[in-house]
Structure formats: structure tokens, C-alpha cells
PyMOL Python script that loads the backbone (N, CA, C, O; Angstrom):
from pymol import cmd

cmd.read_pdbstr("""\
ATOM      1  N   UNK A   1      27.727  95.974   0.645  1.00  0.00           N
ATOM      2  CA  UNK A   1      26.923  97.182   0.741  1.00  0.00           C
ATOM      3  C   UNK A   1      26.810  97.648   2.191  1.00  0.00           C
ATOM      4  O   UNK A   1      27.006  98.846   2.397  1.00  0.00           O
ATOM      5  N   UNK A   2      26.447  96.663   3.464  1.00  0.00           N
ATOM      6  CA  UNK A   2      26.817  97.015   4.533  1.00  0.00           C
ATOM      7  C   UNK A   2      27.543  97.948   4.882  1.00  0.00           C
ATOM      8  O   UNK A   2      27.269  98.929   5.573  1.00  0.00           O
ATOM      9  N   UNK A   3      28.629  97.601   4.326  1.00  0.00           N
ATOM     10  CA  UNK A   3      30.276  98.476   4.889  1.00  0.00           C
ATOM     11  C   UNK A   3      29.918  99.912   4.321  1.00  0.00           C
ATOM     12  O   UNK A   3      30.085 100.918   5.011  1.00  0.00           O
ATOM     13  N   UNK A   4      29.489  99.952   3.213  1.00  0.00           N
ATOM     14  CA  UNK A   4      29.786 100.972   2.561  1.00  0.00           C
ATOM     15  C   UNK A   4      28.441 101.925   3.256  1.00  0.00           C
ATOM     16  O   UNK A   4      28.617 103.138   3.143  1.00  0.00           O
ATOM     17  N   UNK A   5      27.509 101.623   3.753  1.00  0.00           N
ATOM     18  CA  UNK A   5      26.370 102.301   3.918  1.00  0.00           C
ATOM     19  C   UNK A   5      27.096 102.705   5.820  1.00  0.00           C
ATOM     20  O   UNK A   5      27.186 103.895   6.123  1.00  0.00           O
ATOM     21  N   UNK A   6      27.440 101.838   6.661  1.00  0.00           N
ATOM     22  CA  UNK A   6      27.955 101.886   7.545  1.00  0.00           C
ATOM     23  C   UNK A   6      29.261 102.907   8.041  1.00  0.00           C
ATOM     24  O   UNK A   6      29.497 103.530   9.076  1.00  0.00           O
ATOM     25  N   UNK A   7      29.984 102.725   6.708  1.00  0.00           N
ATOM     26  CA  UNK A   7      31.421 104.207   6.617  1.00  0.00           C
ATOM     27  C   UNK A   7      30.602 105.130   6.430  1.00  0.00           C
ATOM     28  O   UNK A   7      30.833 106.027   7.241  1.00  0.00           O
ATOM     29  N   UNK A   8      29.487 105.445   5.559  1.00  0.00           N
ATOM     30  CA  UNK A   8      28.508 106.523   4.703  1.00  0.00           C
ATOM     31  C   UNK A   8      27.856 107.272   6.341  1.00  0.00           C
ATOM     32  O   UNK A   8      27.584 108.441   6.615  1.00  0.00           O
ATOM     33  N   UNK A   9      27.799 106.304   6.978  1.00  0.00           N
ATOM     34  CA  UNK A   9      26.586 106.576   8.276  1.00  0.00           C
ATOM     35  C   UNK A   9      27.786 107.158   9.471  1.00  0.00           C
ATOM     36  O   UNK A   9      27.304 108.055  10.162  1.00  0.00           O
ATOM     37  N   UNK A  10      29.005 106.864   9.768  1.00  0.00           N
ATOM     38  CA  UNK A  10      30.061 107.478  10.592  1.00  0.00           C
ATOM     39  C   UNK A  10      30.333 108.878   9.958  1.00  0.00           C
ATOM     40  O   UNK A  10      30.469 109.953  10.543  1.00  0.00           O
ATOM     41  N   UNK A  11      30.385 108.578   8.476  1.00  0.00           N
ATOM     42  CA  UNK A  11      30.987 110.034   7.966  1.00  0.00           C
ATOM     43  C   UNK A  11      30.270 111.304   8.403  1.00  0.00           C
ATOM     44  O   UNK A  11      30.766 112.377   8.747  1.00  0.00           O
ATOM     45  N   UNK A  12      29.005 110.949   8.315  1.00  0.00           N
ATOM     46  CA  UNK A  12      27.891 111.501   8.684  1.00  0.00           C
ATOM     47  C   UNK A  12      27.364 111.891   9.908  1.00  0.00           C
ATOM     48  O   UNK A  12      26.622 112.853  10.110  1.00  0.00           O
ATOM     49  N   UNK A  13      27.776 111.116  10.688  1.00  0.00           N
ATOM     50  CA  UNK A  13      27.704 111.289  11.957  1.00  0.00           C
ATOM     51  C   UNK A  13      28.420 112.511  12.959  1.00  0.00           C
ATOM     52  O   UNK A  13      28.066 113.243  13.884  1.00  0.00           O
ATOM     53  N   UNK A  14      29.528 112.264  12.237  1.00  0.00           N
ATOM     54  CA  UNK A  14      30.927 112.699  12.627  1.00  0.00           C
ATOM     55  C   UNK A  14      30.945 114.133  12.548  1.00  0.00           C
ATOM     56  O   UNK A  14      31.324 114.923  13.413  1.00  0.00           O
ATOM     57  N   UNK A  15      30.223 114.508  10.739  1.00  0.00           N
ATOM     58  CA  UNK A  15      30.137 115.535  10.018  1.00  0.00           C
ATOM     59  C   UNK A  15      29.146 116.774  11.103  1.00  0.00           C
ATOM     60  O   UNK A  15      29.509 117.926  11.342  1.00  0.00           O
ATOM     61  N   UNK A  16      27.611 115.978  11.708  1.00  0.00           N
ATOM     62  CA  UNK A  16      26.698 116.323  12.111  1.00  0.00           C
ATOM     63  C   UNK A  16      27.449 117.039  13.478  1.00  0.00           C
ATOM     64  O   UNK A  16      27.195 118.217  13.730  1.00  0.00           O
ATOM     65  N   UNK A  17      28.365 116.275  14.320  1.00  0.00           N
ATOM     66  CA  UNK A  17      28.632 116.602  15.519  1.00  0.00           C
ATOM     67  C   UNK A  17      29.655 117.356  15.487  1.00  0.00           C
ATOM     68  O   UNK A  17      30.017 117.747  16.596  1.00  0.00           O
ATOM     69  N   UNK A  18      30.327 117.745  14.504  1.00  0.00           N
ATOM     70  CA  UNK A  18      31.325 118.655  14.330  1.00  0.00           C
ATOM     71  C   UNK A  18      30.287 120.236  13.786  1.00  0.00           C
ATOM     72  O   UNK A  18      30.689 121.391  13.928  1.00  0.00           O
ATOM     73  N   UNK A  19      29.169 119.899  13.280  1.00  0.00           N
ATOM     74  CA  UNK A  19      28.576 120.889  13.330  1.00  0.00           C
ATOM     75  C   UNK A  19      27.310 121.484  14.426  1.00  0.00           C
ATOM     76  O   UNK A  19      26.341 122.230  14.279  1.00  0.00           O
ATOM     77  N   UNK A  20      27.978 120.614  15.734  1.00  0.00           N
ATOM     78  CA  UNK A  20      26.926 121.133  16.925  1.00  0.00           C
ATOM     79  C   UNK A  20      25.342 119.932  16.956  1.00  0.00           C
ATOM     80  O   UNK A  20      24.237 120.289  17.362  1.00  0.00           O
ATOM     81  N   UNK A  21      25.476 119.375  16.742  1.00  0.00           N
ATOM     82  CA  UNK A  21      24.065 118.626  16.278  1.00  0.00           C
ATOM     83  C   UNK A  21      24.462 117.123  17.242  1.00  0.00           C
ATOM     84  O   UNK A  21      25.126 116.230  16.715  1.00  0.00           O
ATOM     85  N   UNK A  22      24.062 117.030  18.391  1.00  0.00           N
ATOM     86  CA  UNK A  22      23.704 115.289  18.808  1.00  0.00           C
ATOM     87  C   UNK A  22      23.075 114.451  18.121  1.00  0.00           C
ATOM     88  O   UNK A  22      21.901 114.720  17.866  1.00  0.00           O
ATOM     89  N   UNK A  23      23.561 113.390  17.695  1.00  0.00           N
ATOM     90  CA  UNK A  23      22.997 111.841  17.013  1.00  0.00           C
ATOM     91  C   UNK A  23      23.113 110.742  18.158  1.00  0.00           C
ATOM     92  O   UNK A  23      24.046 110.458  18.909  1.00  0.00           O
ATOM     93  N   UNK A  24      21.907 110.259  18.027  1.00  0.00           N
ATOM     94  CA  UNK A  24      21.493 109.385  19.174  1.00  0.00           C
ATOM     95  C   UNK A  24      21.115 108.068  18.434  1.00  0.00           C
ATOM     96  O   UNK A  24      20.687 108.069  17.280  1.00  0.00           O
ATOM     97  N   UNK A  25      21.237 107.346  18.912  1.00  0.00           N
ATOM     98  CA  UNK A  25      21.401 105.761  18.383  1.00  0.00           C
ATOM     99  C   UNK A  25      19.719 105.506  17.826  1.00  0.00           C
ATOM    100  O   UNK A  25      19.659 104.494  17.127  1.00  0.00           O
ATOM    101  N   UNK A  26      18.610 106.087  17.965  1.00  0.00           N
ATOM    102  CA  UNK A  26      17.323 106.343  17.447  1.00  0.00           C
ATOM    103  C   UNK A  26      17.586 106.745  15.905  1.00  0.00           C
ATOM    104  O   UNK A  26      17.112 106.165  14.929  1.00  0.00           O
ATOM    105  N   UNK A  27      18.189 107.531  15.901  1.00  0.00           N
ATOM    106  CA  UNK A  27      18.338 108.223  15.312  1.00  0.00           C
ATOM    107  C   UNK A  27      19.044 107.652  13.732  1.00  0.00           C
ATOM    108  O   UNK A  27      18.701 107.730  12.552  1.00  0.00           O
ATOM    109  N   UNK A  28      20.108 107.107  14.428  1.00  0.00           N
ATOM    110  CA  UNK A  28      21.265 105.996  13.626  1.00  0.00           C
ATOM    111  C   UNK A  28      20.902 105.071  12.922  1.00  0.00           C
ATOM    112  O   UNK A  28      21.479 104.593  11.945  1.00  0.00           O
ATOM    113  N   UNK A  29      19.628 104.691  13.533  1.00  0.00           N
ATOM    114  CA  UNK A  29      18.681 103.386  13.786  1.00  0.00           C
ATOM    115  C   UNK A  29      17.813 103.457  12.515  1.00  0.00           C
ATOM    116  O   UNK A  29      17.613 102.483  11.790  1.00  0.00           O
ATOM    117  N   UNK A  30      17.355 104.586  12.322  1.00  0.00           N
ATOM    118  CA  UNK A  30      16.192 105.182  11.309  1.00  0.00           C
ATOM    119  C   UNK A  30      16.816 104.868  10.426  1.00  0.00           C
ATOM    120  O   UNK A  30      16.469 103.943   9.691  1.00  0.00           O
ATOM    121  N   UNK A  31      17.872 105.530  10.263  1.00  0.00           N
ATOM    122  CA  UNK A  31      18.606 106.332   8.817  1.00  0.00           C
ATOM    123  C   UNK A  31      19.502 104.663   8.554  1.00  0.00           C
ATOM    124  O   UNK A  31      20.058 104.442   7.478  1.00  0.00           O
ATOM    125  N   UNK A  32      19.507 103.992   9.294  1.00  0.00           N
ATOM    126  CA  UNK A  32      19.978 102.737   8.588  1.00  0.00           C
ATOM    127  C   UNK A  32      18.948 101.748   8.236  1.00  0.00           C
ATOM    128  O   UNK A  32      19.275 100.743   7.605  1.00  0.00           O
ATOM    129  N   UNK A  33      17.600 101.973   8.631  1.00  0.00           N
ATOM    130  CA  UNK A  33      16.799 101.457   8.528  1.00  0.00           C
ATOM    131  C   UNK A  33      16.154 101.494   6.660  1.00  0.00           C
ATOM    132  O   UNK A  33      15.771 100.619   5.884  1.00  0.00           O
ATOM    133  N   UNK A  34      16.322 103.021   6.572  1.00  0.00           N
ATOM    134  CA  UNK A  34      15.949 103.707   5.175  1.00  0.00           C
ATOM    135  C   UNK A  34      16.872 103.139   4.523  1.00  0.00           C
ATOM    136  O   UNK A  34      16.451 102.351   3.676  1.00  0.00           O
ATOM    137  N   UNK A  35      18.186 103.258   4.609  1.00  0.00           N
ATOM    138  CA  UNK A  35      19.134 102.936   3.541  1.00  0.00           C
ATOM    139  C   UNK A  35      18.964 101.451   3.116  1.00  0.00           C
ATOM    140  O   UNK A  35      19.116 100.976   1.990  1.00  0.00           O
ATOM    141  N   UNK A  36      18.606 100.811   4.301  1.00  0.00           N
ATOM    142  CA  UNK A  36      18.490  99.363   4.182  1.00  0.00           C
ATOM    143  C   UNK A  36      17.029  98.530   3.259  1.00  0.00           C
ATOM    144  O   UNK A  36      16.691  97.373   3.008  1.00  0.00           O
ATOM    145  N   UNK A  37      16.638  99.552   3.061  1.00  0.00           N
ATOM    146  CA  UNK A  37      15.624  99.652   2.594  1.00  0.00           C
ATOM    147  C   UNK A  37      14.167  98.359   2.793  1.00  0.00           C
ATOM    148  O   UNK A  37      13.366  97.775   2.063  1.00  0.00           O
ATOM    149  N   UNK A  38      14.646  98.470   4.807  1.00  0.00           N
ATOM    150  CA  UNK A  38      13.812  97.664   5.906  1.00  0.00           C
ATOM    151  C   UNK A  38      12.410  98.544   6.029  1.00  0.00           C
ATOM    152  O   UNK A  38      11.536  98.163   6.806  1.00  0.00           O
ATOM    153  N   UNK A  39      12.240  99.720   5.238  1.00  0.00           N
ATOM    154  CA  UNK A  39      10.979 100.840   5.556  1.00  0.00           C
ATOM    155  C   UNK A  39      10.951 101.697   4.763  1.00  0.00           C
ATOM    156  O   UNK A  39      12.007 102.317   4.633  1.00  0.00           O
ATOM    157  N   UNK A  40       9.565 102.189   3.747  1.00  0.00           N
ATOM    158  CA  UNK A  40       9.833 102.996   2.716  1.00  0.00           C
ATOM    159  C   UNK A  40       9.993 104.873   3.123  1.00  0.00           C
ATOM    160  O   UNK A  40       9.681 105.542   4.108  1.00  0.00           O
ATOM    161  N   UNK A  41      10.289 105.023   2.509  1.00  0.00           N
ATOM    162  CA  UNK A  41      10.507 106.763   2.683  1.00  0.00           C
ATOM    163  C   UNK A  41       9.575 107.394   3.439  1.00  0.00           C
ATOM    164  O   UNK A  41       9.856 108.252   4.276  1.00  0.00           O
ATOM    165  N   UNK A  42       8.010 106.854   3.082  1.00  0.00           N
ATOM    166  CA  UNK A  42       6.967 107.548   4.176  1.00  0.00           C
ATOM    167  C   UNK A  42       7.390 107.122   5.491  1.00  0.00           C
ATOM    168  O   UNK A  42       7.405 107.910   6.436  1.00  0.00           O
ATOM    169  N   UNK A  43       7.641 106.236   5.567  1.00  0.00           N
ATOM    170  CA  UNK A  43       7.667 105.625   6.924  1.00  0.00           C
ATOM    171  C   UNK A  43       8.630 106.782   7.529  1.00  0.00           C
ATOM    172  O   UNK A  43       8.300 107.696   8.284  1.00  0.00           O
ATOM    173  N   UNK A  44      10.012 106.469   6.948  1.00  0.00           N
ATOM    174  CA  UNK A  44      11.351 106.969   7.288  1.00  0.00           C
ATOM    175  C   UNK A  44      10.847 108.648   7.814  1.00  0.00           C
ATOM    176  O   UNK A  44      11.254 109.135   8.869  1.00  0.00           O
ATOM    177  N   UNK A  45       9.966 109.327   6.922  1.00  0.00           N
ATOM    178  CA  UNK A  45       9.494 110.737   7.254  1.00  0.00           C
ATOM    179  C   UNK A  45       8.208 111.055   8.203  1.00  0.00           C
ATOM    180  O   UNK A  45       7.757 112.168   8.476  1.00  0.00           O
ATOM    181  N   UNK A  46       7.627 109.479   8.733  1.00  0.00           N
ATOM    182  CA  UNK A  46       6.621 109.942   9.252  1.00  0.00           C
ATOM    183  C   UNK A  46       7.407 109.799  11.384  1.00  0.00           C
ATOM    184  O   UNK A  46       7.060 110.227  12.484  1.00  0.00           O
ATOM    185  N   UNK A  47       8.638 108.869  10.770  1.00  0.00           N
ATOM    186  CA  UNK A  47       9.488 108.457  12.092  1.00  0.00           C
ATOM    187  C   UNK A  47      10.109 109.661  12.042  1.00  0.00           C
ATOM    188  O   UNK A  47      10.142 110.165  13.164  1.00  0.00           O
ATOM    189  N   UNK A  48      10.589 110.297  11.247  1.00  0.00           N
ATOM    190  CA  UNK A  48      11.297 111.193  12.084  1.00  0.00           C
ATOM    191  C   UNK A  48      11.139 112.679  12.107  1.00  0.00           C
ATOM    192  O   UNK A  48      12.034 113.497  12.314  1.00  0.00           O
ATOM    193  N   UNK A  49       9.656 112.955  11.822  1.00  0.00           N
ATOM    194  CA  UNK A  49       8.940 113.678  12.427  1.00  0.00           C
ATOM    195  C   UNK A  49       8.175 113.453  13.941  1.00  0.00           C
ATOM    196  O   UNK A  49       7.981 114.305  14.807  1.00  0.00           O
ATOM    197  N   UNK A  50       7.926 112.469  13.949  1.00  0.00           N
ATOM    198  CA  UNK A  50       7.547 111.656  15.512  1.00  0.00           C
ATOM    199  C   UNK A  50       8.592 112.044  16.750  1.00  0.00           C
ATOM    200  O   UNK A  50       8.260 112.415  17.875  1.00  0.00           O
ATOM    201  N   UNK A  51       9.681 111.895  16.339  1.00  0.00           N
ATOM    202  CA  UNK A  51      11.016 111.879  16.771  1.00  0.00           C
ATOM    203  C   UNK A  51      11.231 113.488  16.927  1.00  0.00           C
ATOM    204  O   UNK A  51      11.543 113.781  18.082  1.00  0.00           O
ATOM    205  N   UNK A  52      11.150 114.475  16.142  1.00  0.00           N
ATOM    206  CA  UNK A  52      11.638 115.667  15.761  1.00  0.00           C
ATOM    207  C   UNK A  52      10.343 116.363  17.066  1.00  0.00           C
ATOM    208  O   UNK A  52      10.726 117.236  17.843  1.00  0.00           O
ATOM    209  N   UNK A  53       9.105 115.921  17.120  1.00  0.00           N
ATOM    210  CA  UNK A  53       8.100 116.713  17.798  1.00  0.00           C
ATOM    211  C   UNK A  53       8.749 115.884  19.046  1.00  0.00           C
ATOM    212  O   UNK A  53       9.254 116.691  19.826  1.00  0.00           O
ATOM    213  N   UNK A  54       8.879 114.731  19.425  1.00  0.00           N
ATOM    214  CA  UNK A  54       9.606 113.988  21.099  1.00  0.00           C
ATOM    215  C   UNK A  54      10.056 115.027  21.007  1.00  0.00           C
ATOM    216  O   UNK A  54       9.334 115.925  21.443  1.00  0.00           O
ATOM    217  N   UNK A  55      11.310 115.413  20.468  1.00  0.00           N
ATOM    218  CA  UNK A  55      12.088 116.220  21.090  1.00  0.00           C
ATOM    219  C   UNK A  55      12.192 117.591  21.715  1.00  0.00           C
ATOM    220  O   UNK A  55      12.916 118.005  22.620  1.00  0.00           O
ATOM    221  N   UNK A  56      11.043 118.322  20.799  1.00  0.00           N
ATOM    222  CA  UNK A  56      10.109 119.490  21.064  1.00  0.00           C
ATOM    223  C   UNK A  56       9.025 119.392  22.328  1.00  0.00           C
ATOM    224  O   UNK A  56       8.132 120.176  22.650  1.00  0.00           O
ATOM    225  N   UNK A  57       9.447 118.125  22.921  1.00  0.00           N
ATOM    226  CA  UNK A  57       7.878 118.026  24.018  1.00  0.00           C
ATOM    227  C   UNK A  57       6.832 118.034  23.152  1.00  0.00           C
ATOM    228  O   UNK A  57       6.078 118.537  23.985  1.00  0.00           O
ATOM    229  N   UNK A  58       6.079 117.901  22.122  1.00  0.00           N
ATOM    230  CA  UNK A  58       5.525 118.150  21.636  1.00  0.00           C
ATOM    231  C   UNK A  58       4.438 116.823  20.839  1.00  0.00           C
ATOM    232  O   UNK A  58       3.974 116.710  19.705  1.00  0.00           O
ATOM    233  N   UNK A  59       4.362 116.032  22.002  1.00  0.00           N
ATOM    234  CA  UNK A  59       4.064 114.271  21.149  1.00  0.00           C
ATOM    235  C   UNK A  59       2.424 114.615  21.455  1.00  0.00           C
ATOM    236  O   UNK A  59       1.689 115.135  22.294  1.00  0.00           O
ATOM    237  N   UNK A  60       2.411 113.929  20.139  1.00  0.00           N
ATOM    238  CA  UNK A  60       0.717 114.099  19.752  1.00  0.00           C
ATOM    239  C   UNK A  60       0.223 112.712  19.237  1.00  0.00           C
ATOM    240  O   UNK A  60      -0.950 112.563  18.895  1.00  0.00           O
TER     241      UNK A  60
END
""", "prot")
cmd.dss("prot")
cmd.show_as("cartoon", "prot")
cmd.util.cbc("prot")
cmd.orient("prot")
């Protein structure tokens, strides 16, 4: 399952930066975190809203 979540996560990656969008190893980090299912979905949405306002300057 590794492998397959790991090809799933390049494809994706790849896909994102061909459409203008930087992926940062935070980032990589999350979304393998969710799949891995190391953190439930709230979590996964409350991180990367946290993440989404960092990036906005915007940390509260």
C-alpha cells in the first residue's frame, strides 16, 4: 500500500506543478499523513487550513 499511495502522491505532485501550484514537503507530509491514516480528516482539515492562513500571513 505504501508504493501505491507514494506513486498516487508523485502523480499528484507533478500534476499540481504543471499546473503552477508549489508543493512543499509540509505539505507532502499532511497528505501522507491522511492517507496513512496517522490523523483523522478533522485533523487533516484543521492542518491545512493552519497552513493555508501561514501562507496568507495570516496566523491566528
Amino acid at each position: 500500500m505504501a508504493d501505491s499511495i507514494e506513486k498516487a502522491m508523485r502523480n499528484a505532485k507533478a500534476s499540481l506543478e504543471l499546473s503552477g501550484f508549489k508543493v512543499e514537503e509540509k505539505h507532502t507530509e499532511l497528505v501522507r499523513k491522511a492517507l496513512e491514516k496517522e490523523i483523522t480528516n478533522e485533523e487533516f482539515l484543521i492542518e491545512a487550513k493552519r497552513l493555508a492562513q501561514q501562507k496568507d500571513g495570516d496566523l491566528k
